[in-house]
Backbone as XML, in Angstrom:
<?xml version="1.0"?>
<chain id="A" units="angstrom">
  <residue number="1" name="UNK">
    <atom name="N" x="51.661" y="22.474" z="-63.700"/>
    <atom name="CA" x="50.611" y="22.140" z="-62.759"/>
    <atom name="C" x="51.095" y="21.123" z="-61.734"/>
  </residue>
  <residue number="2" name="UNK">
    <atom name="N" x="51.752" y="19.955" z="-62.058"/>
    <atom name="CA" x="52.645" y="19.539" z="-61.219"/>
    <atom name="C" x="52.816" y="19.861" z="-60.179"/>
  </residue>
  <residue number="3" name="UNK">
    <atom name="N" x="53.679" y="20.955" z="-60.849"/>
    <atom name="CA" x="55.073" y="21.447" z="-59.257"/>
    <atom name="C" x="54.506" y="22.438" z="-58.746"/>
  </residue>
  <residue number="4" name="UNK">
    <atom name="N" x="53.246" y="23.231" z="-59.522"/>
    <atom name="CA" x="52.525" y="23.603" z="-58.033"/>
    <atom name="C" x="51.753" y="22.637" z="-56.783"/>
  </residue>
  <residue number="5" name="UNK">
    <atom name="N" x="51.107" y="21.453" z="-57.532"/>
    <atom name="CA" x="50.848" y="20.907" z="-56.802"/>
    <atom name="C" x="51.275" y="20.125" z="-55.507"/>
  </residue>
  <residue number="6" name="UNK">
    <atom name="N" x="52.558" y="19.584" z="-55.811"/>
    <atom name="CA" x="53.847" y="19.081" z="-55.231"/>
    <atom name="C" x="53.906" y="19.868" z="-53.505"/>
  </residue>
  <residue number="7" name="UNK">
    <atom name="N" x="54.043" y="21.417" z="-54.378"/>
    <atom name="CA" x="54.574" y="22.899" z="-53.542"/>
    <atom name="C" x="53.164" y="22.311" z="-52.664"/>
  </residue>
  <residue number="8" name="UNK">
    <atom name="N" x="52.152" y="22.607" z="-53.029"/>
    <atom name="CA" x="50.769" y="22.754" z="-51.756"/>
    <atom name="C" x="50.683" y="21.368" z="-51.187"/>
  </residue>
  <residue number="9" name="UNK">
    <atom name="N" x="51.229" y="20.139" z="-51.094"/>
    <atom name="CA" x="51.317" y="19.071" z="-50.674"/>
    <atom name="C" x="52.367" y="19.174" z="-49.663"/>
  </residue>
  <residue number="10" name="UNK">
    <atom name="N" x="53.563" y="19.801" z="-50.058"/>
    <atom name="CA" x="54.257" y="19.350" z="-49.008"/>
    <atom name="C" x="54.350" y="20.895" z="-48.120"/>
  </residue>
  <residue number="11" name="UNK">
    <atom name="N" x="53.539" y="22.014" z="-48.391"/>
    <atom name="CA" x="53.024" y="22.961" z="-47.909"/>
    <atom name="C" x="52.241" y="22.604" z="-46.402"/>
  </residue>
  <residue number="12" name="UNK">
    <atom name="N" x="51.288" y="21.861" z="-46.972"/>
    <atom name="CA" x="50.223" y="21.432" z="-46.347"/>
    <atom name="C" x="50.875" y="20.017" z="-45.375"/>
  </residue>
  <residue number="13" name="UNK">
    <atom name="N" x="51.827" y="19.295" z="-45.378"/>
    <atom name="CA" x="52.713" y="18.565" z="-44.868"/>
    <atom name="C" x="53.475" y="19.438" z="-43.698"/>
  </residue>
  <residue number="14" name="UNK">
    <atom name="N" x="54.053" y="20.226" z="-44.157"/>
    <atom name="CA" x="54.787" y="21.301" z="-43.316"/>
    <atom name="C" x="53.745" y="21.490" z="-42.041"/>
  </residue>
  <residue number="15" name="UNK">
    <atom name="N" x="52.806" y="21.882" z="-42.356"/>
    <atom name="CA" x="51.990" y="22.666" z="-41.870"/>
    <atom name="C" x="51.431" y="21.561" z="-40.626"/>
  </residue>
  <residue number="16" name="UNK">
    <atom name="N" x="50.810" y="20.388" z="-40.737"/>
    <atom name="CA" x="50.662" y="19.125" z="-39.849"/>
    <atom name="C" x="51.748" y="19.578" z="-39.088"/>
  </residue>
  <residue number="17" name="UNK">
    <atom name="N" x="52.783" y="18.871" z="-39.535"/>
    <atom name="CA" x="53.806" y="18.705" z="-38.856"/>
    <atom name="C" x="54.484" y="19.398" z="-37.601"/>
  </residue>
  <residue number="18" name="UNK">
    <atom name="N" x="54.586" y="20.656" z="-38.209"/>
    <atom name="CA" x="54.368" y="21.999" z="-37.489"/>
    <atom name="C" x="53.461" y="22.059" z="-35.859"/>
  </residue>
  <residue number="19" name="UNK">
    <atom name="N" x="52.050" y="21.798" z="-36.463"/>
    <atom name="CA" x="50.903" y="21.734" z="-36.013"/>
    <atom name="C" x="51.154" y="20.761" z="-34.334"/>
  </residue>
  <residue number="20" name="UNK">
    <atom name="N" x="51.707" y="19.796" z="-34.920"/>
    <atom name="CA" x="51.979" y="18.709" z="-33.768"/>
    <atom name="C" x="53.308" y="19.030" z="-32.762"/>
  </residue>
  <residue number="21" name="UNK">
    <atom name="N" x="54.149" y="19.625" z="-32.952"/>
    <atom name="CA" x="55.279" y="20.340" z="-31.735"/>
    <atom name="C" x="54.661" y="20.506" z="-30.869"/>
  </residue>
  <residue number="22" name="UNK">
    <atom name="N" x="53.711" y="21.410" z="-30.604"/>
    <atom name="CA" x="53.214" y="21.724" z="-29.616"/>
    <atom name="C" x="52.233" y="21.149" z="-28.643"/>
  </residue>
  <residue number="23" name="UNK">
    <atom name="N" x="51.887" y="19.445" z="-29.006"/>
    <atom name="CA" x="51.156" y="18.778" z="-28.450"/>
    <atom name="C" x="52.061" y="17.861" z="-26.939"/>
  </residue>
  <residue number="24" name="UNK">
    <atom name="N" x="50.825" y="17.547" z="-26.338"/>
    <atom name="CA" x="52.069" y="16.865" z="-25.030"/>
    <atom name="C" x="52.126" y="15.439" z="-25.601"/>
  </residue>
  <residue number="25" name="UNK">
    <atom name="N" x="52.559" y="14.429" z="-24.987"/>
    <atom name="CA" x="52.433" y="13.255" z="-25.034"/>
    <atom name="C" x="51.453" y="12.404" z="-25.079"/>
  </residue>
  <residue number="26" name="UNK">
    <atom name="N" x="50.260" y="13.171" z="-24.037"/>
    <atom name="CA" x="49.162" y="12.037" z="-24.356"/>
    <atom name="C" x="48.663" y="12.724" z="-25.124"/>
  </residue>
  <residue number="27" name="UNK">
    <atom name="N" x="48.360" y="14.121" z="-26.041"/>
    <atom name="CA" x="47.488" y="14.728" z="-27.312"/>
    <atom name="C" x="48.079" y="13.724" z="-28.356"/>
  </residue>
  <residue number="28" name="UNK">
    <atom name="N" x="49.641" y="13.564" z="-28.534"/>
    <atom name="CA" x="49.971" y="12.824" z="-29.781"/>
    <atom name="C" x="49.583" y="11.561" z="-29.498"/>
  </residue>
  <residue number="29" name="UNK">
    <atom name="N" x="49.416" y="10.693" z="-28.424"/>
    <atom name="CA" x="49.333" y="8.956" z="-28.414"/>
    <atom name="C" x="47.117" y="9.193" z="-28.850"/>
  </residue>
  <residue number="30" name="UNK">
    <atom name="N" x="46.820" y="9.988" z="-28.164"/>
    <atom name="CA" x="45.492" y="10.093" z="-28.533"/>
    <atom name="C" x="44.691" y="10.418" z="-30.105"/>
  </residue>
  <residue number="31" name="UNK">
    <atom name="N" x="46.003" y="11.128" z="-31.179"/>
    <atom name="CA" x="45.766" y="11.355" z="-32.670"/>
    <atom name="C" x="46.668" y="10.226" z="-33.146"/>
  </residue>
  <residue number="32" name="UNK">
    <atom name="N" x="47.873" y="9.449" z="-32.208"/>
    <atom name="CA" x="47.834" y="8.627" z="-32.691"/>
    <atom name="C" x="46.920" y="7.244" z="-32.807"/>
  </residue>
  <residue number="33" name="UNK">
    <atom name="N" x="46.303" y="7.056" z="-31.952"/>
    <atom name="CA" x="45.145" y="6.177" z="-31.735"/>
    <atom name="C" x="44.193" y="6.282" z="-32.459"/>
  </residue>
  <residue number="34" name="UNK">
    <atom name="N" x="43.477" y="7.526" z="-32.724"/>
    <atom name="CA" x="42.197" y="7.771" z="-33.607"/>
    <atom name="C" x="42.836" y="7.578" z="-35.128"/>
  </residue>
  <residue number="35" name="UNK">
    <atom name="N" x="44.314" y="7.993" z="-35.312"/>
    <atom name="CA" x="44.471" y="7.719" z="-36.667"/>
    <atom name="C" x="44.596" y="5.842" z="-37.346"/>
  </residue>
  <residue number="36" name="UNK">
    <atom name="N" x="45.374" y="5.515" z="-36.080"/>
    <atom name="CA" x="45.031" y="3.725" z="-36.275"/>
    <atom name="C" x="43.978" y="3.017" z="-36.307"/>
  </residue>
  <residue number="37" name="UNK">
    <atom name="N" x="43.476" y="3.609" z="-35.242"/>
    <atom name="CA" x="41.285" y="2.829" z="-35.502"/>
    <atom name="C" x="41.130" y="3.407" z="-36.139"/>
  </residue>
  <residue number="38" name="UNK">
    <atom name="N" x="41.041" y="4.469" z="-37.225"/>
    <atom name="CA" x="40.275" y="4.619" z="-38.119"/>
    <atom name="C" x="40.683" y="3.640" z="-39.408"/>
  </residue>
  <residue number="39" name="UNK">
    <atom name="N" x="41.821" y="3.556" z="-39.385"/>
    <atom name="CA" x="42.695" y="2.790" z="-40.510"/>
    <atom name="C" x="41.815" y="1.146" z="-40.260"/>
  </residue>
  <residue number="40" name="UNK">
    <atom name="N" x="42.190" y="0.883" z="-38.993"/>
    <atom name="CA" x="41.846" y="-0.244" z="-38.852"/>
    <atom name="C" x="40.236" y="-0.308" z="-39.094"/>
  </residue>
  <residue number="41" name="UNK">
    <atom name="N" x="39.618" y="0.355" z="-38.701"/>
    <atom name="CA" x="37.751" y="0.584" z="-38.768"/>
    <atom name="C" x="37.719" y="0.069" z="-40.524"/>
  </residue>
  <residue number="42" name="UNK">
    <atom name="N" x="38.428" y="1.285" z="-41.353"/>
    <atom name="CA" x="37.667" y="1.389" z="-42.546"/>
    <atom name="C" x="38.150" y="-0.057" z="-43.047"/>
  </residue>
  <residue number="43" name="UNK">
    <atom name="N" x="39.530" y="-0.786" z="-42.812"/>
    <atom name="CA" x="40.121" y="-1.498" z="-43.400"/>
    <atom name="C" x="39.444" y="-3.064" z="-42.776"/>
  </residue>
  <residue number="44" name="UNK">
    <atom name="N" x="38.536" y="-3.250" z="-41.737"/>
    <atom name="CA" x="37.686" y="-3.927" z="-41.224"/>
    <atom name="C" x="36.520" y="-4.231" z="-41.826"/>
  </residue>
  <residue number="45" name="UNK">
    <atom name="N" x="35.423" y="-3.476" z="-42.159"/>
    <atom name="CA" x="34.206" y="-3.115" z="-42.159"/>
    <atom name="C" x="33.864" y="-2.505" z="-43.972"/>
  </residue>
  <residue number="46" name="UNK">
    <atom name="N" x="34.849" y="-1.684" z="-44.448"/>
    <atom name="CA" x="34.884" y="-1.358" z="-45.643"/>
    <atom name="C" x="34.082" y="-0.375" z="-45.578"/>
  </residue>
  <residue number="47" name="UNK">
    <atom name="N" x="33.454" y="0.714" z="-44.817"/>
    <atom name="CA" x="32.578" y="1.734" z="-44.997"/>
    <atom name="C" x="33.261" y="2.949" z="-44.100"/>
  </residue>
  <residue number="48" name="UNK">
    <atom name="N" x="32.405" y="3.888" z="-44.547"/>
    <atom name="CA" x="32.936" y="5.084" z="-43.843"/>
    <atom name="C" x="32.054" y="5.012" z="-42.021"/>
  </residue>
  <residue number="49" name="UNK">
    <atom name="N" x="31.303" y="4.244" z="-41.892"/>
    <atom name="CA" x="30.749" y="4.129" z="-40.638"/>
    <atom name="C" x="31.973" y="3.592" z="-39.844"/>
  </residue>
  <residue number="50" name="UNK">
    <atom name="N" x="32.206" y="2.552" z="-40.001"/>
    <atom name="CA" x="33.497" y="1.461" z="-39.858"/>
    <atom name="C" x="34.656" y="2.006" z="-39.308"/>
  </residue>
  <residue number="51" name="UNK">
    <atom name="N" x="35.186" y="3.312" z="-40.347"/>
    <atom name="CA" x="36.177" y="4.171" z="-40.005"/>
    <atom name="C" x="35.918" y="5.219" z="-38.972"/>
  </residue>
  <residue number="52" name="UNK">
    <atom name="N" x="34.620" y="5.819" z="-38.899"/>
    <atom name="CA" x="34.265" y="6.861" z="-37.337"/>
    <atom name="C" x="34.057" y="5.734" z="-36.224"/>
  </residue>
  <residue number="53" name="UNK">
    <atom name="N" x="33.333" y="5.173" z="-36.776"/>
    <atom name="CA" x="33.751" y="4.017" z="-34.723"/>
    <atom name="C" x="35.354" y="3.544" z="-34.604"/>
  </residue>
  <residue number="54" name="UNK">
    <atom name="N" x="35.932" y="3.625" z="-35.596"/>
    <atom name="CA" x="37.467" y="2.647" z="-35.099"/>
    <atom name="C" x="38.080" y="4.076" z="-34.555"/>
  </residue>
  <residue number="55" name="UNK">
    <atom name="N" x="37.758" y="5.203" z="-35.599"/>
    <atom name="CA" x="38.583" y="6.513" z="-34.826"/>
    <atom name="C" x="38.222" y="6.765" z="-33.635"/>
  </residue>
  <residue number="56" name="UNK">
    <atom name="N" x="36.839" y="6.834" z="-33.624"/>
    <atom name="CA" x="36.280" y="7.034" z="-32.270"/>
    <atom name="C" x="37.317" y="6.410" z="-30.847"/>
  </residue>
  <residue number="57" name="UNK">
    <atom name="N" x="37.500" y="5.018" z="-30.889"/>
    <atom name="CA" x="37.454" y="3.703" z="-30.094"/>
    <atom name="C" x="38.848" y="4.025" z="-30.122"/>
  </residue>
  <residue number="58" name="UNK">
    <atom name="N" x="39.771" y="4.159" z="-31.215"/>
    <atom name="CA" x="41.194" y="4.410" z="-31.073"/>
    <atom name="C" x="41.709" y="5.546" z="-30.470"/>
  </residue>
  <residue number="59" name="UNK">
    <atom name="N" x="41.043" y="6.531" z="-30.624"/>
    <atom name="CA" x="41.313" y="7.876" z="-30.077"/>
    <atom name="C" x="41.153" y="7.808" z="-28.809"/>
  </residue>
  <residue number="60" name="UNK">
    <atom name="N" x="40.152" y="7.559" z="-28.005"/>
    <atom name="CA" x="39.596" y="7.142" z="-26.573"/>
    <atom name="C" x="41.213" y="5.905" z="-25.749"/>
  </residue>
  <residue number="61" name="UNK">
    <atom name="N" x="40.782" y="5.075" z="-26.673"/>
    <atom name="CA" x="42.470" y="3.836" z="-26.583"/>
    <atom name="C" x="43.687" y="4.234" z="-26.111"/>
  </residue>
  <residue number="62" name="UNK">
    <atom name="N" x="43.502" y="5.061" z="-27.079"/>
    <atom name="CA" x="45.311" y="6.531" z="-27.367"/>
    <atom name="C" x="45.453" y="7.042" z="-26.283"/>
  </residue>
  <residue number="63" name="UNK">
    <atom name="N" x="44.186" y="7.822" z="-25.735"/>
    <atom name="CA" x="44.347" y="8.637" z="-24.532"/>
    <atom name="C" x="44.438" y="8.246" z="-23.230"/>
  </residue>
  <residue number="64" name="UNK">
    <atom name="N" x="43.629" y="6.969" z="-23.125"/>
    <atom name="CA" x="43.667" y="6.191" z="-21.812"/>
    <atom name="C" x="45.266" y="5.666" z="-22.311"/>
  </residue>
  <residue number="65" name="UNK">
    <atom name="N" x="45.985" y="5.497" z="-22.569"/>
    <atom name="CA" x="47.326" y="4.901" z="-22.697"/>
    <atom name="C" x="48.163" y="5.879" z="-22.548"/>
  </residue>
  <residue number="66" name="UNK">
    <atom name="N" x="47.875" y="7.134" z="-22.718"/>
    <atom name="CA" x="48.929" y="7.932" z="-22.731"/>
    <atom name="C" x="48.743" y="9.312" z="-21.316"/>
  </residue>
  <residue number="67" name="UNK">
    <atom name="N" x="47.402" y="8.071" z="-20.541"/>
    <atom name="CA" x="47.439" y="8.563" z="-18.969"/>
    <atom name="C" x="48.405" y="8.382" z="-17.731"/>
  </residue>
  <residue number="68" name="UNK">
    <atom name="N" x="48.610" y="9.251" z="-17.060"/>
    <atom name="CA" x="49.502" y="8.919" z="-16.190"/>
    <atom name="C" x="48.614" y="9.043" z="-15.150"/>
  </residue>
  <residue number="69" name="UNK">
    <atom name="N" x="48.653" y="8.309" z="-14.453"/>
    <atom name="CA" x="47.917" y="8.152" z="-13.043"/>
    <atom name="C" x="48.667" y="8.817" z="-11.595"/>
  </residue>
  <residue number="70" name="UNK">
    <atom name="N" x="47.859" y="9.517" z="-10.776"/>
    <atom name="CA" x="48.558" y="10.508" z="-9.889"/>
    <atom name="C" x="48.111" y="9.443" z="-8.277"/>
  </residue>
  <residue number="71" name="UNK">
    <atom name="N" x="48.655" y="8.327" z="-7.894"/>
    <atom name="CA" x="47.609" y="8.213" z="-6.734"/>
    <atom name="C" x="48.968" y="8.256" z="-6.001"/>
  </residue>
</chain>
């Protein structure tokens, strides 16, 4: 039971990973952002509310940072 489990973990690892090649620069700074405010939210506040506003706020963060401005 283990080493099936192992197998669908790093299955499911693969598979993220995978998932993200095909993103541009500001898609990854923007999942990277929502994944840090959320960390930071839940690890703040201690609730699952805590963690959707920090993702929220980080994700939004991520993307304005990973804007390039055309003027």
């Amino acid at each position: 039971m283990k080493r099936a489990s192992k197998l669908l973990v790093c299955a499911i690892l693969a598979g993220w990973l995978t998932a993200c090649a095909g993103m541009s620069e500001r898609d990854r700074d923007t999942v990277v952002g929502a994944g840090v405010g959320t960390a930071i939210g839940a690890g703040v506040t201690g609730d699952v509310g805590g963690a959707a506003v920090g993702g929220v706020v980080g994700g939004v963060v991520g993307n304005q940072v990973g804007r390039r401005d055309r003027y």
